[in-house]
C-alpha positions in Angstrom: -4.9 -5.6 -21.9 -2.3 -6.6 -24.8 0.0 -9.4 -23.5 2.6 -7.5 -24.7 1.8 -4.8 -22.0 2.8 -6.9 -19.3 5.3 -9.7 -20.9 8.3 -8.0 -20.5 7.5 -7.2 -16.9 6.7 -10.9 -16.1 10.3 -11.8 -18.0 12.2 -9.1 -15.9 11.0 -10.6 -12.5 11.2 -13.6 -13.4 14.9 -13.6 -14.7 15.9 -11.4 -11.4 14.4 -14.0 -9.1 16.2 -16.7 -10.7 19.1 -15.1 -10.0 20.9 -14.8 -6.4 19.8 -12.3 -3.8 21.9 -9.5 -3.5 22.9 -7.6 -0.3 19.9 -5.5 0.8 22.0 -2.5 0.2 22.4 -3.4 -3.6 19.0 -4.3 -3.8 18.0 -0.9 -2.0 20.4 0.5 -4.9 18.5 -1.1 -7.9 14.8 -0.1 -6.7 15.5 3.4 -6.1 17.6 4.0 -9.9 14.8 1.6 -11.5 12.2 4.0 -9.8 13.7 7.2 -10.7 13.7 5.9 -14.4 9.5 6.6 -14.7 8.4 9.6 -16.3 7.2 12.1 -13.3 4.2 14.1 -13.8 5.7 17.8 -14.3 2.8 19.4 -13.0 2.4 17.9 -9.5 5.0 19.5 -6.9 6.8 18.1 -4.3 7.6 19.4 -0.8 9.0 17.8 2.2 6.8 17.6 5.3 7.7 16.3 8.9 5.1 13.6 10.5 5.6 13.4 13.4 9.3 13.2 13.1 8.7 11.0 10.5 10.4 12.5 7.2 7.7 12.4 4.2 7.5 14.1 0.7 3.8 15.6 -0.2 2.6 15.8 -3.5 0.1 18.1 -5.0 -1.5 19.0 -8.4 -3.1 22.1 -8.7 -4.4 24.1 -5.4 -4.9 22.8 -2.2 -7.5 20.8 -1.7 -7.3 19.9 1.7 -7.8 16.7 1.6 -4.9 14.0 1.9 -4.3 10.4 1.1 -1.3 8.9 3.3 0.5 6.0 1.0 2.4 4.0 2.8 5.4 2.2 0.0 5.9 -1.5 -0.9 9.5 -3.0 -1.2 9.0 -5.9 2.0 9.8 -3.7 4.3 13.7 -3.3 3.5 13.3 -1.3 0.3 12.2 1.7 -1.3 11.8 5.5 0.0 9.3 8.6 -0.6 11.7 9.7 -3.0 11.7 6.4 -5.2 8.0 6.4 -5.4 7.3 10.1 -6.3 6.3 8.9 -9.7 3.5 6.8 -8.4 2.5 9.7 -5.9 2.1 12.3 -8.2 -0.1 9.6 -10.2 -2.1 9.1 -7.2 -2.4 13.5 -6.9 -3.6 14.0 -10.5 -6.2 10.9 -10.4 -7.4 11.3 -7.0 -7.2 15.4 -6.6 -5.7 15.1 -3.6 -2.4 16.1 -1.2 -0.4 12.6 -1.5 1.9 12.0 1.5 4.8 9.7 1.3 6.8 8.6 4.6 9.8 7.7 5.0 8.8 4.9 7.4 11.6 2.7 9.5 13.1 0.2 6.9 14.3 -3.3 8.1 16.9 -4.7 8.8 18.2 -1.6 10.8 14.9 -0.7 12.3 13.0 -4.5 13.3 9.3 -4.5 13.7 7.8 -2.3 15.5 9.3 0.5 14.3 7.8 0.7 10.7 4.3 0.0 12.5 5.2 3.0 14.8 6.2 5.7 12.0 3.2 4.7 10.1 0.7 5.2 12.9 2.5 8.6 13.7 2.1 9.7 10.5 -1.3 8.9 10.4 -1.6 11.0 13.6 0.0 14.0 12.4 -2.1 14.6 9.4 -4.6 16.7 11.7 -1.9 18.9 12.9 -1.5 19.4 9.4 -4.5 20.8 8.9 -5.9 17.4 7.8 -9.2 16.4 9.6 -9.9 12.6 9.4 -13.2 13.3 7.4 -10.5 14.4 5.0 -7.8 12.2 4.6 -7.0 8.3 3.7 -4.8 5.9 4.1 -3.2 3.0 1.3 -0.6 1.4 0.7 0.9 -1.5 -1.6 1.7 -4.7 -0.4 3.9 -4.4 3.0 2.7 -0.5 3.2 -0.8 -2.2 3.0 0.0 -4.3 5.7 1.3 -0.9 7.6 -1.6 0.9 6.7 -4.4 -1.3 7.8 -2.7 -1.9 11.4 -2.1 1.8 11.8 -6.0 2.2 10.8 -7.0 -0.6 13.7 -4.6 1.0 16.1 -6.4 4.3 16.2 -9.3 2.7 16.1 -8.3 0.4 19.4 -7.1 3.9 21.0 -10.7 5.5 20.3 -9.7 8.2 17.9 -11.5 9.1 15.1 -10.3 6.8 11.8 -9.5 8.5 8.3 -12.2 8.5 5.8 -11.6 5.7 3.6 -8.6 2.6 3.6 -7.0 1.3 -0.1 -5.4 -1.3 -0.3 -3.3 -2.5 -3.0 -1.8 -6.4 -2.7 -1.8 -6.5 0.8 0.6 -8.2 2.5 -1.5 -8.9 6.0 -0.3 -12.4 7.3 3.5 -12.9 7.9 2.3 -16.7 9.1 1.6 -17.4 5.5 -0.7 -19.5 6.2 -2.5 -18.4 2.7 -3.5 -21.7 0.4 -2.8 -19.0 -2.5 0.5 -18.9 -1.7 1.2 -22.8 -3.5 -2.0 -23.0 -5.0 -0.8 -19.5 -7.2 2.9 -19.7 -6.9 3.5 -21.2 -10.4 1.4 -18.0 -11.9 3.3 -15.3 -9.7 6.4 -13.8 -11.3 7.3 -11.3 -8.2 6.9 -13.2 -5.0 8.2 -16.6 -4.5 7.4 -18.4 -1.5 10.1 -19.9 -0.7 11.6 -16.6 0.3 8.8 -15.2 2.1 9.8 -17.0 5.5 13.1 -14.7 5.1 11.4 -11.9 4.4 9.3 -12.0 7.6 12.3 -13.0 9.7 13.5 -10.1 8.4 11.2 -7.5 9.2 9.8 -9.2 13.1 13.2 -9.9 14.2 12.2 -11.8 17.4 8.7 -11.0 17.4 5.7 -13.0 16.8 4.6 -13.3 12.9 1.1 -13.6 14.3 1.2 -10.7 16.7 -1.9 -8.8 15.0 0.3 -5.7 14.3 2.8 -7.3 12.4 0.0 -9.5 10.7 -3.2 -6.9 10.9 -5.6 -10.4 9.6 -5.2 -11.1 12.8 -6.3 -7.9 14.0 -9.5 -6.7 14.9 -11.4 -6.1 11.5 -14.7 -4.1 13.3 -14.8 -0.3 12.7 -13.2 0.2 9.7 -13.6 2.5 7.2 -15.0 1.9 3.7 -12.2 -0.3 2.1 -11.2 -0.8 -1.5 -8.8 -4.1 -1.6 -7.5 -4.2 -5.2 -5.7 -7.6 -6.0 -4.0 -9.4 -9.1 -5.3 -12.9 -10.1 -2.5 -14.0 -10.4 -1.1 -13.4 -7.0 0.2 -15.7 -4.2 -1.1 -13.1 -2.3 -4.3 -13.9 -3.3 -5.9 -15.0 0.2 -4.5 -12.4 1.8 -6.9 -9.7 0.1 -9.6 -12.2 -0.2 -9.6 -13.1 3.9 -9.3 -9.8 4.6 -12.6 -9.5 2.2 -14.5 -11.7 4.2 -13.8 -10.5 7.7 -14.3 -7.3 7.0 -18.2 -8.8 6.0 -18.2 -10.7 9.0 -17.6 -7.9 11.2 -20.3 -5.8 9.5 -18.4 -3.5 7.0 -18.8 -3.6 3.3 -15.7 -3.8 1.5 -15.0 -2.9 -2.4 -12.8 -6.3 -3.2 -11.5 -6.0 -6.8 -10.0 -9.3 -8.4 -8.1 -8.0 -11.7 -7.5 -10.6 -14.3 -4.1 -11.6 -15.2 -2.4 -8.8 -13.4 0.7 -9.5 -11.1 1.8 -7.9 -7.9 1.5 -4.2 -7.3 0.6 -4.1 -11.2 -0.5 -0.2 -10.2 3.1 0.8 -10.3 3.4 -0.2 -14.1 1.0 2.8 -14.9 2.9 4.2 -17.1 3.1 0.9 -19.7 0.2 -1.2 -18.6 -3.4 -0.1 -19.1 -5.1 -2.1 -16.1 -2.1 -0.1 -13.7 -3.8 3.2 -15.0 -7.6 1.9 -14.8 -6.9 0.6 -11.0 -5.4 4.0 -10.1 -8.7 5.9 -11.4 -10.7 3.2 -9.8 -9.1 4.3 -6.8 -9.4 7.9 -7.5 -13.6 7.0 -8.0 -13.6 5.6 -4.4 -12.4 7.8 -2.6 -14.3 10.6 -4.2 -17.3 9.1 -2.8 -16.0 8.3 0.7 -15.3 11.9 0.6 -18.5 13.1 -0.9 -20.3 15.6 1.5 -23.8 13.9 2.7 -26.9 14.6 0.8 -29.3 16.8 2.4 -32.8 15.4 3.5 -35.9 16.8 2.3 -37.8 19.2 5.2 
């Protein structure tokens, strides 16, 4: 990638986190106007859809296909919206040739932990009375919505019911103990998180509950069962350990993860599609997965 792809980017966080925190509802504000600044994909509509009483936009290039990937948004659980991230989505719909489902999942601080765990597990249960079967659909997510989608995964799982086809997983956010070693060892390389607001962020988000209660924190969780996971991750992360334990307990517990370190890149570096080339090449890579976790079995011989 030209360093010039991703320069700006790395100035822009960095000058905003060196500046004071505003109210969440300024904050909430920014995201959504910075969001509705990317170009949108004219040829992928948008329709509103109800998940289980959980509002959600669905977008869709082309005919059905009747298949659906569930994204679950980033913004630390306080910002961001399925209207904000209909650029991305209808990225996600072209690439991947799929319905992509954003909800509008519980946002803190108004709505403390559970609730963004519960809208995302009841949207994950609704996509079959949408005429979704499980063999047909995924689940993703970017950084807090990967934490959501991985502990509504493990829910269903825990509750016996069948689990969607395939899990991606984009900067996951999995352990609100932050007991990472990337989180120092990386924190001088990572222009969008810095540590020393993460403890507020949790507090945020749990309320009164336990940052180690496996829902909030789905490391913690039970890792056995999964589907095929693709865990895409920036080098340059403080993050980092999150994605790579996750990695590794997957392994242990028999599954075979697809773990993708990308060089140089920064959180949720997907979302910068548009002006960096590795945000467009990770989004294909993801497209590539789940085409084979959806891929119909070969037929034996006789």
């Amino acid at each position: 990638m030209p360093p010039e792809q991703l320069a700006p980017i790395r100035a822009g966080l960095l000058a905003r986190r060196a500046a004071p925190t505003p109210p969440v509802e300024v904050r909430r504000a920014g995201f959504e106007a910075q969001m509705a600044a990317l170009p949108v994909d004219p040829e992928v509509s948008v329709e509103p859809l109800d998940l289980g009483g959980v509002p959600a936009l669905r977008s869709r290039h082309g005919e059905a296909s009747g298949r659906a990937l569930l994204w679950l948004h980033g913004g630390a659980f306080v910002l961001g919206s399925a209207a904000s991230y209909r650029p991305f989505a209808a990225r996600l719909a072209r690439a991947c040739g799929c319905d992509v489902i954003v909800p509008d999942y519980a946002l803190a601080p108004e709505h403390t932990f559970p609730a963004a765990h519960d809208d995302a597990l009841a949207g994950l249960d609704a996509l079959e009375g949408h005429g979704y079967a499980m063999a047909d659909s995924a689940i993703g997510g970017d950084s807090c919505g990967a934490n959501l989608a991985l502990a509504a995964v493990q829910a269903r799982i825990a509750l016996g019911a069948a689990a969607p086809a395939a899990l991606w997983l984009i900067s996951p956010f999995l352990d609100l103990t932050h007991s990472g070693a990337s989180i120092a060892e990386r924190a001088a390389r990572d222009p969008f998180i810095d540590p020393a607001g993460m403890p507020e962020t949790a507090r945020t988000y749990l309320g009164e509950a336990d940052p180690a209660d496996p829902r909030a924190s789905p490391l913690f969780g039970s890792l056995a069962g999964l589907p095929p996971a693709l865990i895409q991750i920036g080098s340059d992360e403080v993050l980092f350990d999150d994605a790579a334990r996750l990695r590794d307990g997957i392994a242990a517990a028999g599954g075979r993860p697809v773990f993708q370190e990308w060089a140089g890149m920064i959180h949720v570096w997907p979302l910068f599609a548009h002006v960096v080339d590795e945000g467009d090449w990770a989004i294909r890579q993801g497209a590539a997965f789940l085409g084979g976790a959806w891929a119909p079995p070969v037929a034996s011989d006789g």
